[in-house]
C-alpha positions in Angstrom: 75.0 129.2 112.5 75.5 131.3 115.7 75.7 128.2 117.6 78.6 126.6 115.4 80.4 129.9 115.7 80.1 129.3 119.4 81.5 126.3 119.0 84.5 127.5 117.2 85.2 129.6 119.8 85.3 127.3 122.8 87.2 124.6 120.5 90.2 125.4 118.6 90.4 123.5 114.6 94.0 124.3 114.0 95.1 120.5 115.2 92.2 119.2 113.1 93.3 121.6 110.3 97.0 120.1 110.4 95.9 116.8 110.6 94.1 117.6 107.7 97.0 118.9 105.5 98.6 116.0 107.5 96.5 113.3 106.1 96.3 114.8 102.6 100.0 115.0 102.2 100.2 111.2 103.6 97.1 110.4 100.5 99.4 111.8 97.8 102.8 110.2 98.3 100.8 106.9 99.2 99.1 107.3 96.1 102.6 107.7 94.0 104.0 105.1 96.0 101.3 102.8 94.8 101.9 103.9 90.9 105.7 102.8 92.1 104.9 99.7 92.4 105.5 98.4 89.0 109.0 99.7 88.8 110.1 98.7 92.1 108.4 95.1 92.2 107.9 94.5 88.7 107.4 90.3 89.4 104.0 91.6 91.8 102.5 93.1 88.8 103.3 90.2 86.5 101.3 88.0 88.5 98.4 90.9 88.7 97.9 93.0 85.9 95.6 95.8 88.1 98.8 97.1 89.8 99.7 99.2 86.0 95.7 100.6 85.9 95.4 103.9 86.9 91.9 103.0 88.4 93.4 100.5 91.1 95.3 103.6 92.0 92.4 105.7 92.4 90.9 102.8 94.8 93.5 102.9 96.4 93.8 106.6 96.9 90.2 106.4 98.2 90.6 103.5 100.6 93.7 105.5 102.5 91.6 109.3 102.5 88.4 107.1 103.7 89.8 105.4 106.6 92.1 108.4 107.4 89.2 110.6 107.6 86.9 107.6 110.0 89.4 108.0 112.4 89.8 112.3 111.9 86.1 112.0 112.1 86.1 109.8 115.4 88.3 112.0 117.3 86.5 114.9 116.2 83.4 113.4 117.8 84.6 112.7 121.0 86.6 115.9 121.6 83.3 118.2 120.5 80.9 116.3 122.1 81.7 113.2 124.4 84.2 115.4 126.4 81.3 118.4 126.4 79.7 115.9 128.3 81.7 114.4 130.7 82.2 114.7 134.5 84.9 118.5 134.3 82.6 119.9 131.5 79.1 118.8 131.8 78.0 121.5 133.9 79.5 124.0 131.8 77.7 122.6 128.6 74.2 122.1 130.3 73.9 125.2 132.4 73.4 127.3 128.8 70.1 129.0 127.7 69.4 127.6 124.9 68.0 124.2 123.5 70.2 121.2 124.2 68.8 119.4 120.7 70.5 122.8 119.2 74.0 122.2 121.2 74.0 118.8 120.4 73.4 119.1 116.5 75.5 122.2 116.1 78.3 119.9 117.2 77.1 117.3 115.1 77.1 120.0 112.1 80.6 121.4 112.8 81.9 117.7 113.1 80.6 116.4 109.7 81.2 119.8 107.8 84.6 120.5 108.4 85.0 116.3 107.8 83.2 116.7 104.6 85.0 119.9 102.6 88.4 118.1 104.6 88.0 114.5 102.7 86.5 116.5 99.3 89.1 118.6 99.1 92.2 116.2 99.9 90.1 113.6 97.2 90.2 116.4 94.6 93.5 117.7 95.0 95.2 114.4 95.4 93.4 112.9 91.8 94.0 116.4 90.3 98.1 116.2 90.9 98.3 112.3 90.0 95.9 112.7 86.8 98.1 115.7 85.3 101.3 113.8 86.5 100.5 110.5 84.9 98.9 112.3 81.8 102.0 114.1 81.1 104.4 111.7 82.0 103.0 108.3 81.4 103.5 107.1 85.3 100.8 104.4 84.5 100.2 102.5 81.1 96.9 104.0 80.8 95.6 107.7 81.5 93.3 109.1 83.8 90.3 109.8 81.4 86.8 111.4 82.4 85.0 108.2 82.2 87.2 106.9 84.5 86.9 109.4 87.4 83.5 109.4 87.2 83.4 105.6 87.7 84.7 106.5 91.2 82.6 109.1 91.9 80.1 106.7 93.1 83.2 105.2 95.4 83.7 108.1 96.7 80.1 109.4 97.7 79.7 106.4 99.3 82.8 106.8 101.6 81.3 110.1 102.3 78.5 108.7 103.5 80.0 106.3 105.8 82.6 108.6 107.4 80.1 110.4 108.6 77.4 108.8 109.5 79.7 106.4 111.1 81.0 108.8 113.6 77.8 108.7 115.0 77.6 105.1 115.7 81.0 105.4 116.7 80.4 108.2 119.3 77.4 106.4 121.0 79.1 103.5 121.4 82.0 105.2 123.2 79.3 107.2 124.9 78.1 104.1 126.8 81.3 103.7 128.3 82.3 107.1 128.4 85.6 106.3 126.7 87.3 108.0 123.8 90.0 105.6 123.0 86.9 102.9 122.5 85.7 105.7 120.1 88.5 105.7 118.3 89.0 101.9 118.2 85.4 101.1 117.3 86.1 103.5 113.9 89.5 101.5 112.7 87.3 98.6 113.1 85.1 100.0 111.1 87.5 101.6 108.6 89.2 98.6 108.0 86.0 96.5 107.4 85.2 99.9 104.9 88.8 99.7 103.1 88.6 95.5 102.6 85.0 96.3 101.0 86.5 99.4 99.0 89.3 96.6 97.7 86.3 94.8 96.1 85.6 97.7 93.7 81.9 96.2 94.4 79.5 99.3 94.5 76.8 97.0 95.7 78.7 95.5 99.0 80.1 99.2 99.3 76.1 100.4 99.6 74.5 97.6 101.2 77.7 98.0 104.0 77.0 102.0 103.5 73.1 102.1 103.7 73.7 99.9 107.2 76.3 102.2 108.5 73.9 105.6 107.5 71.1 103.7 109.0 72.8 103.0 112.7 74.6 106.8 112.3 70.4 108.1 112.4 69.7 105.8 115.2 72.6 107.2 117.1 71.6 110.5 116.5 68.8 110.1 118.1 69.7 107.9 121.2 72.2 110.6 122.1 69.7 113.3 121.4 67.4 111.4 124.3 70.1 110.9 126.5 71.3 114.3 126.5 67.5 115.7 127.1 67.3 113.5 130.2 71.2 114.3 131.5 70.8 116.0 134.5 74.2 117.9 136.8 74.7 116.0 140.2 
């Protein structure tokens, strides 16, 4: 943990930490918005019935915190650990006593902690405040019930997953060209391949697509591992 604190210290969290409230406020009025739908286009939901079920809302919920959080995740990846490595900062990051493997994955740690506890937290808060809202004033024809959030509990592990994991693919292929912004555009390729899946409501495409993504995200973990083993300072 020393080595996370470390971390802390050389980089601040407090604009991840805003984009964070950021992106949850964003999840809760596009979540209400959604439930709007059948007042203020009430000849859309004639012609598909899912827009008055509160479970297309919680989809739909999920889909915008999931490909919010790929591209939180992506920049978070390139700031802690592409630009550690780059031209201005690799001698800084290299020249320490201590294990690169340890650098490398306490960065890795930091990134995918404070992405996890980030998406949980905006996932419970935001289905906490619609399921009371619509419970008590019947926003939706049908309420929230516990069977019902539990059916998405699956959906939502499964987005866990592939945030994270999927910054890692992300990162390495940004690493090749030593470009952020290809980073960042590689994940909202991603997420929007992730949120058409999500749309399905398939929990089999969502973990096939899932188990692929978790699979590349180990590969990349340990191609940049090599890599950084072998960097040397010019």
């Amino acid at each position: 943990m020393k080595f996370v604190t470390l971390e802390l210290r050389k980089n601040s969290c407090k604009p991840y930490i805003f984009a964070d409230i950021g992106i949850f406020i964003a999840v809760l009025v596009f979540t209400f918005l959604f439930a709007s739908i059948q007042y203020i286009e009430p000849a859309e939901v004639l012609r598909d019935d899912s827009l008055k079920s509160s479970g297309f809302i919680l989809t739909m919920s999920i889909t915008i915190a999931t490909v919010s959080y790929i591209c939180l995740a992506a920049v978070m990846s390139g700031k802690f650990i592409l630009e550690a490595y780059n031209s201005n900062n690799i001698f800084l990051t290299l020249s320490y006593p201590v294990s690169r493997k340890k650098i490398l994955f306490s960065k890795i740690f930091l990134v995918s902690l404070f992405t996890i506890i980030s998406f949980v937290m905006t996932m419970i808060l935001t289905i906490l405040i619609f399921t009371v809202t619509n419970n008590m004033f019947s926003i939706m024809e049908d309420k929230i019930t516990l069977s019902l959030l539990i059916s998405k509990t699956p959906m939502i592990l499964l987005s866990l997953v592939f945030i994270v994991s999927g910054s890692m693919f992300y990162l390495l292929i940004g690493w090749i060209k030593k470009s952020l912004p290809l980073v960042i555009i590689t994940a909202v390729i991603f997420g929007s391949i992730f949120s058409n899946l999500l749309g399905f409501d398939s929990l089999a495409i969502l973990s096939v697509f899932t188990i692929v993504i978790f699979s590349l995200g180990l590969v990349s973990i340990v191609i940049l591992n090599n890599k950084i083993a072998k960097l040397e300072v010019e």
